[in-house]
N, C-alpha and C positions, 0 to 999 in steps of 0.2 A: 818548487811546488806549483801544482798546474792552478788557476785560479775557480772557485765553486763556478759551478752556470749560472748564468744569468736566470731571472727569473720566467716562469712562460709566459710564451707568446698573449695567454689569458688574461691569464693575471695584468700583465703589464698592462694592457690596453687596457682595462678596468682600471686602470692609476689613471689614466689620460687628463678624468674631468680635472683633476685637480691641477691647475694653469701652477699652482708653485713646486707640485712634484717635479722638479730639474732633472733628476735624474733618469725619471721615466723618458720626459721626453728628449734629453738628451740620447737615450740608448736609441728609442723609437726612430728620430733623427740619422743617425750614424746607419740605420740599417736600409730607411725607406727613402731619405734624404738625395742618395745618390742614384737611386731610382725612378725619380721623381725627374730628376736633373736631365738624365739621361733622355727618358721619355720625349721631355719637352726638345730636346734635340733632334731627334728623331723625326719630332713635328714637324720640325725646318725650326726651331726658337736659333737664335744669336746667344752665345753662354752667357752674355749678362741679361737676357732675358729669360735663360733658361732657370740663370741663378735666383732673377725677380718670380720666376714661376712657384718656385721651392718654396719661399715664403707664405705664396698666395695658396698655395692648397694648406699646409701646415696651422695656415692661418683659419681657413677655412674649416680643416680638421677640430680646429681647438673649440670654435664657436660653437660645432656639432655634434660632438663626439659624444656628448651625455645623449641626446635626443636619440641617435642610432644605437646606441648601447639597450637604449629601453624598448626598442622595437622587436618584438617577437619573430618577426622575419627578414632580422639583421643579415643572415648570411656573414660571410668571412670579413675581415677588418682588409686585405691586401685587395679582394673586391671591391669593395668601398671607396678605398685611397683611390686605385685605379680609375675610377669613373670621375672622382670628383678630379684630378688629373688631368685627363683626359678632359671633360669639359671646358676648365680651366688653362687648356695650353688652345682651345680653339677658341676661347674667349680674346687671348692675347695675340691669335694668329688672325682675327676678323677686328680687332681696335686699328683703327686708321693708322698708329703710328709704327706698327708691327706687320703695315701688309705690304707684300711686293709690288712693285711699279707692273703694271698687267693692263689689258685690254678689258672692255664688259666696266668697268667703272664698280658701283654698287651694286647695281642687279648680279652680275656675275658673283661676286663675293658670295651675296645672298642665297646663291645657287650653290656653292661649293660647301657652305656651313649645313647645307640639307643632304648633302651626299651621306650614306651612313659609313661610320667608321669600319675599318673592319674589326671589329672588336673583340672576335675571336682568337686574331691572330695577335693583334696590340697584348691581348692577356696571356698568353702564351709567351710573348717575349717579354711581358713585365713578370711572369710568373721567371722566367730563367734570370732574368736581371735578380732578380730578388735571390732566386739559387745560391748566383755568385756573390753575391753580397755578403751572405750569410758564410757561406764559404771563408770570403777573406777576411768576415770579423771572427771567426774560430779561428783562422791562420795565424793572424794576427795573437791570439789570445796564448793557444799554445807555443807558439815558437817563440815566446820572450818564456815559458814557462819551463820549455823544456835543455838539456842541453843541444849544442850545436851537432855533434853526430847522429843526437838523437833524430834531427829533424831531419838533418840532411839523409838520413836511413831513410825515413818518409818518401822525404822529397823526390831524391833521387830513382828509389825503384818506383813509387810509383805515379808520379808526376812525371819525371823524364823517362819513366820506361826503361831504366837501365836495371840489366842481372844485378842478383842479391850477390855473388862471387863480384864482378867487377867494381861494384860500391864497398864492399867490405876491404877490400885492395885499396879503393883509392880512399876510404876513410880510415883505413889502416887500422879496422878493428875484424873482430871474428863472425863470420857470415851467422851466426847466431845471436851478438848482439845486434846485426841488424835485423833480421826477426824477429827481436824484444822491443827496439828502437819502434819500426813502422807499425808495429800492434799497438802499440802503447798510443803512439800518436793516431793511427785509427781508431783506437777507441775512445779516443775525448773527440775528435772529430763527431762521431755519432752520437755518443754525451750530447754536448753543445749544439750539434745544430737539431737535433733533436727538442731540445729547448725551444724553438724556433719553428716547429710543426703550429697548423693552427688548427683552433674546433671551430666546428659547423656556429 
């Protein structure tokens, strides 16, 4: 049995303020978590800096997350995360103990924190990080829920791009259960990450 969706993207974040909802922000975690991680890599972070980063916006997030909630011109919750982020990974990339050995001393540093980010394109690739995220926690949700032919019908045609005749051969079932197999499984696919859509 496939598991119910999770709850919306709305809703969830509206649990945020409450610091003992676990569960909220364990899920919130699990989706933005490695996002966040990534990013800071990106930056140039070290992974246990990038892993100290995750904390510090999270942390951040929690302190905040009522105050932004009540503002009328909130804009989107993965906007949000993103900037404070972002700020957050050039906070830790200008602390003395996180900067490269370089030329220019302080003045230069001072100069490279005024550069403006490209911030169009940073949200563009945190906007597709976040895609695949969602991606592999649906992946993840349905493939312990469904059978194994069922997935690999998925998988196979349309992940590896292999004919519905040479997957049905080699999963040794009728090119018609794999027909029922990848529908099924595309459509908790769009179920689920649908779930996951966010409002203005």
């Amino acid at each position: 049995m496939i598991p119910s969706p999770p709850e919306t993207r709305a809703s969830l974040i509206l649990r945020l303020p409450d610091a003992a909802d676990v569960a909220a922000w364990d899920e919130v975690l699990s989706i933005y978590g490695p996002l966040v991680y990534r990013m800071g890599l990106r930056q140039g972070l070290q992974a246990a800096d990038a892993d100290d980063l995750v904390q510090e916006v999270f942390t951040a997030v929690a302190r905040s997350v009522s105050q932004w909630l009540d503002r009328s011109d909130r804009g989107k919750f993965r906007a949000w995360l993103l900037r404070i982020a972002r700020n957050t990974s050039v906070n830790f990339l200008t602390r003395r103990r996180h900067r490269p050995i370089g030329n220019g001393g302080d003045e230069a540093s001072d100069w490279m924190v005024d550069i403006p980010a490209p911030d169009c394109e940073l949200s563009g690739e945190f906007d597709l990080e976040y895609r695949r995220e969602v991606f592999r926690w649906a992946a993840d949700q349905i493939q312990e829920a469904v059978t194994d032919n069922t997935w690999q019908a998925f998988w196979l045609t349309h992940v590896d791009g292999r004919s519905i005749a040479e997957v049905a051969k080699h999963l040794g079932i009728s090119t018609g259960n794999v027909y029922i197999g990848r529908s099924r499984v595309m459509s908790r696919f769009k179920e689920l990450t649908k779930q996951f859509e966010e409002v203005e």
